[in-house]
LUMBA-65410 format. One record per residue (C-alpha): residue number from 1; x, y, z; residue in one letter. Coordinates in steps of 0.001 Angstrom, whole numbers, plus 500000, padded with zeros to 6 digits. Example, Ala and Ser with C-alpha at 12.3 -4.5 7.8 and 13.67 -1.06 7.14 Angstrom:
residues 2
sero / px / py / pz / fivo
1 / 512300 / 495500 / 507800 / A
2 / 513670 / 498940 / 507140 / S
//
This chain:
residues 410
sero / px / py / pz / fivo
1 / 520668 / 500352 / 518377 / X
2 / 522942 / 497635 / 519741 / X
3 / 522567 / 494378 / 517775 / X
4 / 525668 / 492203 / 519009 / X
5 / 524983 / 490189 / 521825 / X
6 / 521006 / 490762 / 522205 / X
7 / 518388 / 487979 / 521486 / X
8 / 515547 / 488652 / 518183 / X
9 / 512801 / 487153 / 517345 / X
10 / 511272 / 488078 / 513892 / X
11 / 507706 / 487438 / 514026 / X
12 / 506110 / 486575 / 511219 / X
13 / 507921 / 484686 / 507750 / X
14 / 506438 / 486689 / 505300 / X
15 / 508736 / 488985 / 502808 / X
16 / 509447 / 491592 / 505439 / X
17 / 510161 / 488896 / 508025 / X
18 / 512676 / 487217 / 505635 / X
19 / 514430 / 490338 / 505142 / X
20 / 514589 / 491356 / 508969 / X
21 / 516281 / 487953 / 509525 / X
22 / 518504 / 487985 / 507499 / X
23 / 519414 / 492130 / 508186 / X
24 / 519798 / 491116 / 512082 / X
25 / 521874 / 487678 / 511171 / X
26 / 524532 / 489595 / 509072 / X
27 / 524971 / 491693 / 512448 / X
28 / 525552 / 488713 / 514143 / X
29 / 522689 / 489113 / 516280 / X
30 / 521079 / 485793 / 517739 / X
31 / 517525 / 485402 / 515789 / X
32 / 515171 / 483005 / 515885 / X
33 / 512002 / 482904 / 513341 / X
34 / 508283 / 482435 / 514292 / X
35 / 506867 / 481164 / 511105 / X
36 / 503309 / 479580 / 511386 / X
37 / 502933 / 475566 / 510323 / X
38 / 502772 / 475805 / 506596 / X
39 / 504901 / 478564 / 506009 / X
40 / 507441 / 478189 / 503149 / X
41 / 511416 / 478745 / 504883 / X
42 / 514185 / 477750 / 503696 / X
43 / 515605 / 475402 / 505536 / X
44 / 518914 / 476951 / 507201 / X
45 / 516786 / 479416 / 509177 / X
46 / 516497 / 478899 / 512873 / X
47 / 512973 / 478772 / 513210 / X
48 / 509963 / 477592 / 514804 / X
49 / 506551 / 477397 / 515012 / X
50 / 505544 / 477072 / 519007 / X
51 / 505302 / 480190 / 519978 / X
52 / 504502 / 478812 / 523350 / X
53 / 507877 / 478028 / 523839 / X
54 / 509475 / 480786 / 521526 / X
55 / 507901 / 483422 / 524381 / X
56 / 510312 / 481578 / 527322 / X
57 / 513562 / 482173 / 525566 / X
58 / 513697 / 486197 / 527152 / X
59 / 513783 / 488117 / 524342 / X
60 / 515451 / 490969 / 524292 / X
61 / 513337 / 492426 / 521247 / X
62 / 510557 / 491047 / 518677 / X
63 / 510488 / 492331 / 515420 / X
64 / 507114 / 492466 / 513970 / X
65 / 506091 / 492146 / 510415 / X
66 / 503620 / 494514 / 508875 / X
67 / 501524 / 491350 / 508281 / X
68 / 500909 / 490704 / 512118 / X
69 / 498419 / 492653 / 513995 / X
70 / 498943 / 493587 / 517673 / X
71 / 495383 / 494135 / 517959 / X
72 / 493989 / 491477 / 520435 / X
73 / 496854 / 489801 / 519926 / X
74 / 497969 / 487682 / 522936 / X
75 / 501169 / 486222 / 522395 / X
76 / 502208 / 489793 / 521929 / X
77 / 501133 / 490869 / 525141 / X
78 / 502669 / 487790 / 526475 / X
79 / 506200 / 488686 / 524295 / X
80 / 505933 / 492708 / 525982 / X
81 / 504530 / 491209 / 529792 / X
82 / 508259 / 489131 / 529606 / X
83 / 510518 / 492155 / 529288 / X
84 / 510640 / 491924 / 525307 / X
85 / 510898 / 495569 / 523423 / X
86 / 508407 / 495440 / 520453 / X
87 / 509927 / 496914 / 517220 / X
88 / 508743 / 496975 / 513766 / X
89 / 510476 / 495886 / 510365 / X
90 / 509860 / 499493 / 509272 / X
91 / 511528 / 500661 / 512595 / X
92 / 514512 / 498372 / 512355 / X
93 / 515163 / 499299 / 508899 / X
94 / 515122 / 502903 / 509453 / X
95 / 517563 / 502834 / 512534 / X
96 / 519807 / 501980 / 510040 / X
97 / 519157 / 504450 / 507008 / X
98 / 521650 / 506976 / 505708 / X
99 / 520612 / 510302 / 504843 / X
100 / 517628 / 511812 / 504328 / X
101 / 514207 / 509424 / 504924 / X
102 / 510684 / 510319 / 502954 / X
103 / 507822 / 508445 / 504190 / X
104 / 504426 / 508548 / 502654 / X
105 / 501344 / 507109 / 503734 / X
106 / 497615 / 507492 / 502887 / X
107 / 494525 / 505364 / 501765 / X
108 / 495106 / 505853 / 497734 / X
109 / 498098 / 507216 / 496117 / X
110 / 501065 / 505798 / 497996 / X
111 / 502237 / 504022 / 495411 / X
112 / 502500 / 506315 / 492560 / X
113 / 503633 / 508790 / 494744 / X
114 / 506741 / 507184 / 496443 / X
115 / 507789 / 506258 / 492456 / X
116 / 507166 / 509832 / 490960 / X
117 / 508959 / 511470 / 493955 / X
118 / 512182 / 508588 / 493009 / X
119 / 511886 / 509126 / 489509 / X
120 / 512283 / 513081 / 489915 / X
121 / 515003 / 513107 / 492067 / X
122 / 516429 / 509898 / 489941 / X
123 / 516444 / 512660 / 486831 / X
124 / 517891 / 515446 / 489138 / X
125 / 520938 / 513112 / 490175 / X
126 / 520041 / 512117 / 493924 / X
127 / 521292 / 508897 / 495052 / X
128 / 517541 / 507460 / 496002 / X
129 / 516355 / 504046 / 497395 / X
130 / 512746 / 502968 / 497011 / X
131 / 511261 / 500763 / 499544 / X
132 / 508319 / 499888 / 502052 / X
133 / 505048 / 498848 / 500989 / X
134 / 505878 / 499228 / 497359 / X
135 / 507330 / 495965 / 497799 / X
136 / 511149 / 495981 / 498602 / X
137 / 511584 / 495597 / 502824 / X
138 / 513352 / 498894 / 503990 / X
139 / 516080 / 496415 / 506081 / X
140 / 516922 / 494680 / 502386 / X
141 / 518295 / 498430 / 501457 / X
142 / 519089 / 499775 / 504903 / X
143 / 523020 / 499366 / 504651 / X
144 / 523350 / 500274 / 500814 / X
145 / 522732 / 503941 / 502361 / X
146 / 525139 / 506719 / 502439 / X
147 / 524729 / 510447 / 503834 / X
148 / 523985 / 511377 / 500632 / X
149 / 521033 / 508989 / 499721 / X
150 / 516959 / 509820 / 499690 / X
151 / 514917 / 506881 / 501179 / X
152 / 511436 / 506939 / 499373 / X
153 / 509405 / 504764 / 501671 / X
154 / 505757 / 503689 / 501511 / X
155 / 503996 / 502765 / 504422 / X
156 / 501408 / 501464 / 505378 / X
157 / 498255 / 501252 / 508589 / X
158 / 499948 / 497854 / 509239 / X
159 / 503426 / 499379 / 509063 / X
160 / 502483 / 502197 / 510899 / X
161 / 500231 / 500515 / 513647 / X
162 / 502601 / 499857 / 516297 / X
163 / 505581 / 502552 / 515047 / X
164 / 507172 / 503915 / 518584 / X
165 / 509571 / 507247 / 518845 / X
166 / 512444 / 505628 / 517195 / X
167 / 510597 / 506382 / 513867 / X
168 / 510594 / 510068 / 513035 / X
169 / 511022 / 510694 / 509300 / X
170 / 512644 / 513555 / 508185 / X
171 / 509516 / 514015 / 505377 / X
172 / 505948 / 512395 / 506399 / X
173 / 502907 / 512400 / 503918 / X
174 / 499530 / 511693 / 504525 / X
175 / 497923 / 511511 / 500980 / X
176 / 494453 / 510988 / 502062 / X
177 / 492787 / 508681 / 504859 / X
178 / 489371 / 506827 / 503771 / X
179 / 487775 / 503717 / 505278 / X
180 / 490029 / 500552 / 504591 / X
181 / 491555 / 497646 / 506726 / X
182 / 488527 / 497612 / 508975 / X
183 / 488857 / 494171 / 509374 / X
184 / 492515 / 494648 / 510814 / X
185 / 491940 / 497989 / 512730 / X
186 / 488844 / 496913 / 514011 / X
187 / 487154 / 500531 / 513262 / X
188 / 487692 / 503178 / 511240 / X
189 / 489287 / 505455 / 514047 / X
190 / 492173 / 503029 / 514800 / X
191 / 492570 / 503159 / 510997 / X
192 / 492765 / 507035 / 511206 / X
193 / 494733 / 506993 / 514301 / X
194 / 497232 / 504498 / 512333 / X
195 / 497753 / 506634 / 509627 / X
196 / 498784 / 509609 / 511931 / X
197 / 501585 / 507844 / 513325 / X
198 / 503804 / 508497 / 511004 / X
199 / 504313 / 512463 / 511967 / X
200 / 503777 / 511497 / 515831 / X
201 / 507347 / 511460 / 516972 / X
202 / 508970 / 514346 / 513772 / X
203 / 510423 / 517350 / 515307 / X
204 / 510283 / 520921 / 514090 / X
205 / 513540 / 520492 / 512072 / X
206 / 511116 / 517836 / 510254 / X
207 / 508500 / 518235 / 507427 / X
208 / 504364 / 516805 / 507045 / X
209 / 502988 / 516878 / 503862 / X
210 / 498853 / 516862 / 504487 / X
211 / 495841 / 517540 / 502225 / X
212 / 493341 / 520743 / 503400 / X
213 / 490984 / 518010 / 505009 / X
214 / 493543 / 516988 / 507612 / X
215 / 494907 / 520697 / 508124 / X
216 / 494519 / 520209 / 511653 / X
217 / 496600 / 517073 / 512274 / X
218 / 498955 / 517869 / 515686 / X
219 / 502485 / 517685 / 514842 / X
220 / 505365 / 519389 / 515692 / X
221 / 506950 / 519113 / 512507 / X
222 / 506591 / 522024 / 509747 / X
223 / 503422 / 521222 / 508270 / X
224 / 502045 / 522414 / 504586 / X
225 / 498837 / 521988 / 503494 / X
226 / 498262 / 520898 / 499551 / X
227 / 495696 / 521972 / 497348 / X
228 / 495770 / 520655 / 494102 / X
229 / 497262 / 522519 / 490918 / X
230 / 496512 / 521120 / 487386 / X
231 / 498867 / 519245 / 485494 / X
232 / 499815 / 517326 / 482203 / X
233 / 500580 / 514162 / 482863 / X
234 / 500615 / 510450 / 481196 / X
235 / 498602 / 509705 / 484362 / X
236 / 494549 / 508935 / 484049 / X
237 / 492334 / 511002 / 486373 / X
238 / 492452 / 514443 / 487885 / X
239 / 492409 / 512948 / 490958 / X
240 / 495817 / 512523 / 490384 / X
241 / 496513 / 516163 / 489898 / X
242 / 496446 / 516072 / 493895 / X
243 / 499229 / 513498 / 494236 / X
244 / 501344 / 515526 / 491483 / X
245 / 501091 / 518624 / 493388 / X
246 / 502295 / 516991 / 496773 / X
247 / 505315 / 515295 / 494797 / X
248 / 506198 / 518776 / 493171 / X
249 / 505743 / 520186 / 496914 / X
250 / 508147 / 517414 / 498340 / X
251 / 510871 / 517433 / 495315 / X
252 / 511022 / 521779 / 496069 / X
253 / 512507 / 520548 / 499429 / X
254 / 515583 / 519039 / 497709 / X
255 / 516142 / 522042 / 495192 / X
256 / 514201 / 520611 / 491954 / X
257 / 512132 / 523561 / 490525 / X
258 / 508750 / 523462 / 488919 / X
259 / 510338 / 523678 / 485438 / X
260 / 512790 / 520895 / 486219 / X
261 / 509460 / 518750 / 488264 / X
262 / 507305 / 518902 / 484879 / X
263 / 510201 / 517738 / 482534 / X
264 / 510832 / 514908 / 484630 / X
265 / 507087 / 514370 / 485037 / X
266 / 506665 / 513798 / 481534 / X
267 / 508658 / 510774 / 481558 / X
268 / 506389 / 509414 / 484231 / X
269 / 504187 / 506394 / 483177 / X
270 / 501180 / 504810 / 485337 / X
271 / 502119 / 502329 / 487392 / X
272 / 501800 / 498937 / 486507 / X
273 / 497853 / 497927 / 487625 / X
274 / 497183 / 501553 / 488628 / X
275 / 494672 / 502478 / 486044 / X
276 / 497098 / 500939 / 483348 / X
277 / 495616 / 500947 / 480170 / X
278 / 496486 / 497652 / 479450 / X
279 / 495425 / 497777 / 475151 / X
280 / 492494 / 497516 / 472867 / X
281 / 490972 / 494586 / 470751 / X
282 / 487794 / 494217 / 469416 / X
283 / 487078 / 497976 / 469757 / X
284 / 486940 / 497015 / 473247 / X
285 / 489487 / 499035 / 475661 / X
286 / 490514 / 497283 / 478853 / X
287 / 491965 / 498948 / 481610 / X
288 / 493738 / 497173 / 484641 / X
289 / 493114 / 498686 / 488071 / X
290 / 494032 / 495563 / 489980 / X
291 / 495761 / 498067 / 493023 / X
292 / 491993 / 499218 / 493899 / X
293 / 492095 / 497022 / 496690 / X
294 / 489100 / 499696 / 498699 / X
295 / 486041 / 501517 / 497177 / X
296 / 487708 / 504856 / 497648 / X
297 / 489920 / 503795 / 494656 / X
298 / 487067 / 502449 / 492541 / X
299 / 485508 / 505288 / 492741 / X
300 / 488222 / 507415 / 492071 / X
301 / 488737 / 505221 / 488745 / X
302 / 484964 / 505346 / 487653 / X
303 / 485154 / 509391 / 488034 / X
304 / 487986 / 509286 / 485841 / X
305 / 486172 / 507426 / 483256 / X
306 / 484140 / 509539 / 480519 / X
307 / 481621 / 506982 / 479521 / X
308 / 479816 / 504108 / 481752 / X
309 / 482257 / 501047 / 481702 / X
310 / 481683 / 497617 / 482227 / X
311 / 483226 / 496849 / 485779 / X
312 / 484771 / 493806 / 487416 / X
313 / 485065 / 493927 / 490953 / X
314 / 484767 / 492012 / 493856 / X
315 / 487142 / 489882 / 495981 / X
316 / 488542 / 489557 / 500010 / X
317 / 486643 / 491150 / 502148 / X
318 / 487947 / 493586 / 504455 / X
319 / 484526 / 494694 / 506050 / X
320 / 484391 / 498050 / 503920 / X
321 / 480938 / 498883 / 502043 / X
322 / 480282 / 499434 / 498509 / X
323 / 477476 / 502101 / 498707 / X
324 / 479434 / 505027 / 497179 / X
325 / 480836 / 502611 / 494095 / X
326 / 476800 / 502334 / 493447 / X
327 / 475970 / 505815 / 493916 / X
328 / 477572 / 506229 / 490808 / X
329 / 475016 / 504509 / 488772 / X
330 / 475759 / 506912 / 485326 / X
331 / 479467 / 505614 / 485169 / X
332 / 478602 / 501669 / 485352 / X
333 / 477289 / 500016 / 482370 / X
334 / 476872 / 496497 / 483709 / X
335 / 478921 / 495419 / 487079 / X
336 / 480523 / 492232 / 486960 / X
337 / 481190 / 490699 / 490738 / X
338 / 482957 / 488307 / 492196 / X
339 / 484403 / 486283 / 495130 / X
340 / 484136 / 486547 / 498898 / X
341 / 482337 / 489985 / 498566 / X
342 / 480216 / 489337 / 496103 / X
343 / 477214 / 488841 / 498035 / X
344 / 478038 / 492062 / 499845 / X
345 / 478508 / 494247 / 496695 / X
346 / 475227 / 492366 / 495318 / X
347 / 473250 / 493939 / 498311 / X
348 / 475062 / 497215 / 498611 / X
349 / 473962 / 497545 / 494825 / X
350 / 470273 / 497108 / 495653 / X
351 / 470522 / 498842 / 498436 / X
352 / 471755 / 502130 / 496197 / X
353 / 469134 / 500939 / 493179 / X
354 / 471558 / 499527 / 491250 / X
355 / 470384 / 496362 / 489607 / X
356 / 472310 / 495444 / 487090 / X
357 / 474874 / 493078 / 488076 / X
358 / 476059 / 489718 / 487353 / X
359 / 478045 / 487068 / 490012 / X
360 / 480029 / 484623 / 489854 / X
361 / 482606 / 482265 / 492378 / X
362 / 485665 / 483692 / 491572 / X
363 / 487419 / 485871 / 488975 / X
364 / 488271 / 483256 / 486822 / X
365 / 484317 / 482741 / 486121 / X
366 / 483540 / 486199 / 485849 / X
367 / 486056 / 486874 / 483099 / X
368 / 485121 / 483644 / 481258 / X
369 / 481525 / 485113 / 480926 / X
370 / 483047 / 488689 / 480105 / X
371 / 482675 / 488224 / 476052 / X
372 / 478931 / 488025 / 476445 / X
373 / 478739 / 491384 / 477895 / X
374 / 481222 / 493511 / 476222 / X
375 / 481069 / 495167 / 472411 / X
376 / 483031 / 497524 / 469998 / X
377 / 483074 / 500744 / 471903 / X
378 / 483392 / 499583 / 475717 / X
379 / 485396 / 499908 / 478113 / X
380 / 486331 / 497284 / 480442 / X
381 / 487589 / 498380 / 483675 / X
382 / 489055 / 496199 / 486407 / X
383 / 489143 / 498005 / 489177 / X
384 / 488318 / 495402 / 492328 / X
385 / 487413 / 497395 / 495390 / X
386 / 488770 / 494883 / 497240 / X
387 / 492004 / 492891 / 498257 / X
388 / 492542 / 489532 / 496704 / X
389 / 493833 / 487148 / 499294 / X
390 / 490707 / 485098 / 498292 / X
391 / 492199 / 484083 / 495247 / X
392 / 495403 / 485522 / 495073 / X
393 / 498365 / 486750 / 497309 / X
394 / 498231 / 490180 / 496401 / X
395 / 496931 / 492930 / 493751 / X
396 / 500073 / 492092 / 491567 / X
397 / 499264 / 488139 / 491127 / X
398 / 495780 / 489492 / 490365 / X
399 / 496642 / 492260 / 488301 / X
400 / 498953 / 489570 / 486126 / X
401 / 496304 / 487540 / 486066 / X
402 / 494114 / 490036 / 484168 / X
403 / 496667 / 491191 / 482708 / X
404 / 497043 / 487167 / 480600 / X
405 / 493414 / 487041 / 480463 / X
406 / 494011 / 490312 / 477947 / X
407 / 496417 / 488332 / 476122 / X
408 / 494514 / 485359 / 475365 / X
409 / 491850 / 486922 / 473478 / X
410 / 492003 / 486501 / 469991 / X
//
């Protein structure tokens, strides 16, 4: 990809943004910044925020952030209808990786996937970089690659929603695809079709990773189905055992047996506000589960549970339903909700029979009121359902802020 000489513009100032910038400056490329009025950018960026005026300049390509959706999305059109070539972060990053590039994508998993799949090949001596949605922009690592490096990438619907044939992974995984991000996608079939980008343009020297419900995904890559094998693990939930056994599957590809997979695998730990078990006081267990940001997840956590549990969710909404979290009626002792969805959940719970809940604003409230509700022998379990821009800028801020809350009891 020739960078010298053309004219960018990054769309969107959020962390990816940032990091495309400054990737595509270091080039020497020309780059100007659409950041919308409010956003926080430093002030030595060329940037601006009339788009009007940014789409005159003839670009010769736009770089989009993860966080901006092409859907319905007419400054984009207006950006393509000049002559501009669309490009993701995720894209531009990847044009410049080294070596060999894993990519894994699905509903639930992704994150403790990409790490176990670093940390295995970390204690088997490969040179590995760990980016994406995990939180570290694939351009911020892109030239710290070599031909012998492992990129362990997770990726998103948004990443994925607009990926063209310059993205073609040499390893794709789809962990799972559930309803999420409907009020991005629009409906749950762009969603799906999202997710399947990421094998759309691999080539039959490639490799896709898929669970026995998407067996018949089209791809022209080698494609292995998973079933699950059991495992011991540090990890909560044999839900889990699923992403384990795609992990062990990928890790075979670079050499690491299943004797040298389950030593490393024992020095695996939850990830931080993945079902962390966060400590005990008062007889009272309390277990963060702040990256449930859909009910696929929640339920996933209340199934691994083996007693009902006082529950905390609620938060943005991103037009999902809660029936199936309510369906589960024997594994919730009391259901604390919360937020922008709380009057959703609070019908979706009558709706499944479920009546024994208790709202409040925000997640500051409900938490506050928590003490009244919990005694020796509970278990508290945080597991949202929902993503937290209503209070919070992502899982992590909200997960932390749980995470104090813990602290602070005496």
């Amino acid at each position: 990809m020739q960078i010298t000489n053309k004219k960018f513009l990054v769309y969107g100032a959020g962390v990816s943004g940032i990091s495309a910038y400054d990737f595509l400056q270091k080039k020497g490329a020309s780059v100007l910044l659409y950041a919308p009025k409010g956003s926080a950018v430093p002030d030595e960026y060329n940037v601006t925020n009339n788009i009007t005026k940014a789409i005159e300049q003839n670009f010769d390509y736009v770089v989009l952030s993860p966080g901006v959706s092409i859907i319905g999305n007419k400054n984009i059109s207006k950006l393509k209808k000049s002559g501009a070539m669309l490009i993701t972060e995720l894209e531009l990053g990847y044009l410049f990786c080294k070596g060999r590039f894993i990519a894994v994508t699905g509903t639930n998993g992704k994150t403790t996937c990409v790490n176990l799949i670093n940390h295995v090949l970390n204690k088997n001596n490969y040179k590995t970089f760990l980016c994406g949605n995990v939180g570290t922009p694939i351009t911020s690592i892109a030239d710290y690659t070599d031909e012998n490096s492992v990129v362990v990438c997770e990726v998103s619907s948004f990443m994925l929603e607009a990926v063209s044939p310059n993205f073609k992974p040499d390893v794709s995984i789809i962990l799972n695809v559930t309803p999420d991000h409907i009020s991005r996608h629009k409906t749950f079939d762009a969603y799906y079709k999202a997710k399947l980008n990421i094998t759309n343009y691999q080539t039959e020297n490639d490799f896709l990773f898929v669970p026995k419900e998407l067996e018949n995904t089209v791809t022209k890559a080698q494609k292995y189905v998973i079933l699950p094998k059991k495992y011991k693990s540090n990890l909560i939930g044999d839900f889990n055992n699923l992403n384990l056994t795609f992990c062990e599957a990928v890790c075979a590809l670079f050499g690491i047996s299943s004797k040298q997979y389950k030593i490393a695998l024992k020095t695996f730990n939850p990830i931080k506000f993945r079902l962390q078990k966060v400590g005990k006081k008062h007889g009272v267990v309390y277990i963060n589960d702040s990256k449930s940001t859909n009910p696929d997840s929640c339920v996933k956590a209340l199934l691994s549970m083996k007693k009902p549990v006082v529950l905390l969710l609620g938060g943005s909404d991103k037009g999902n339903n809660f029936n199936q979290i309510f369906a589960l009626k024997n594994k919730i002792k009391l259901a604390l909700i919360y937020g922008e969805t709380a009057p959703v959940l609070e019908n979706d719970a009558l709706f499944m029979g479920y009546k024994n809940t208790s709202k409040y604003e925000n997640l500051k409230d409900a938490l506050n009121y928590l003490y009244r509700f919990v005694k020796r022998g509970d278990i508290v379990l945080f597991s949202p359902a929902c993503a937290s821009y209503d209070e919070f800028n992502n899982y992590v801020e909200r997960g932390e802020f749980f995470n104090n809350y813990f602290n602070s009891i005496k």
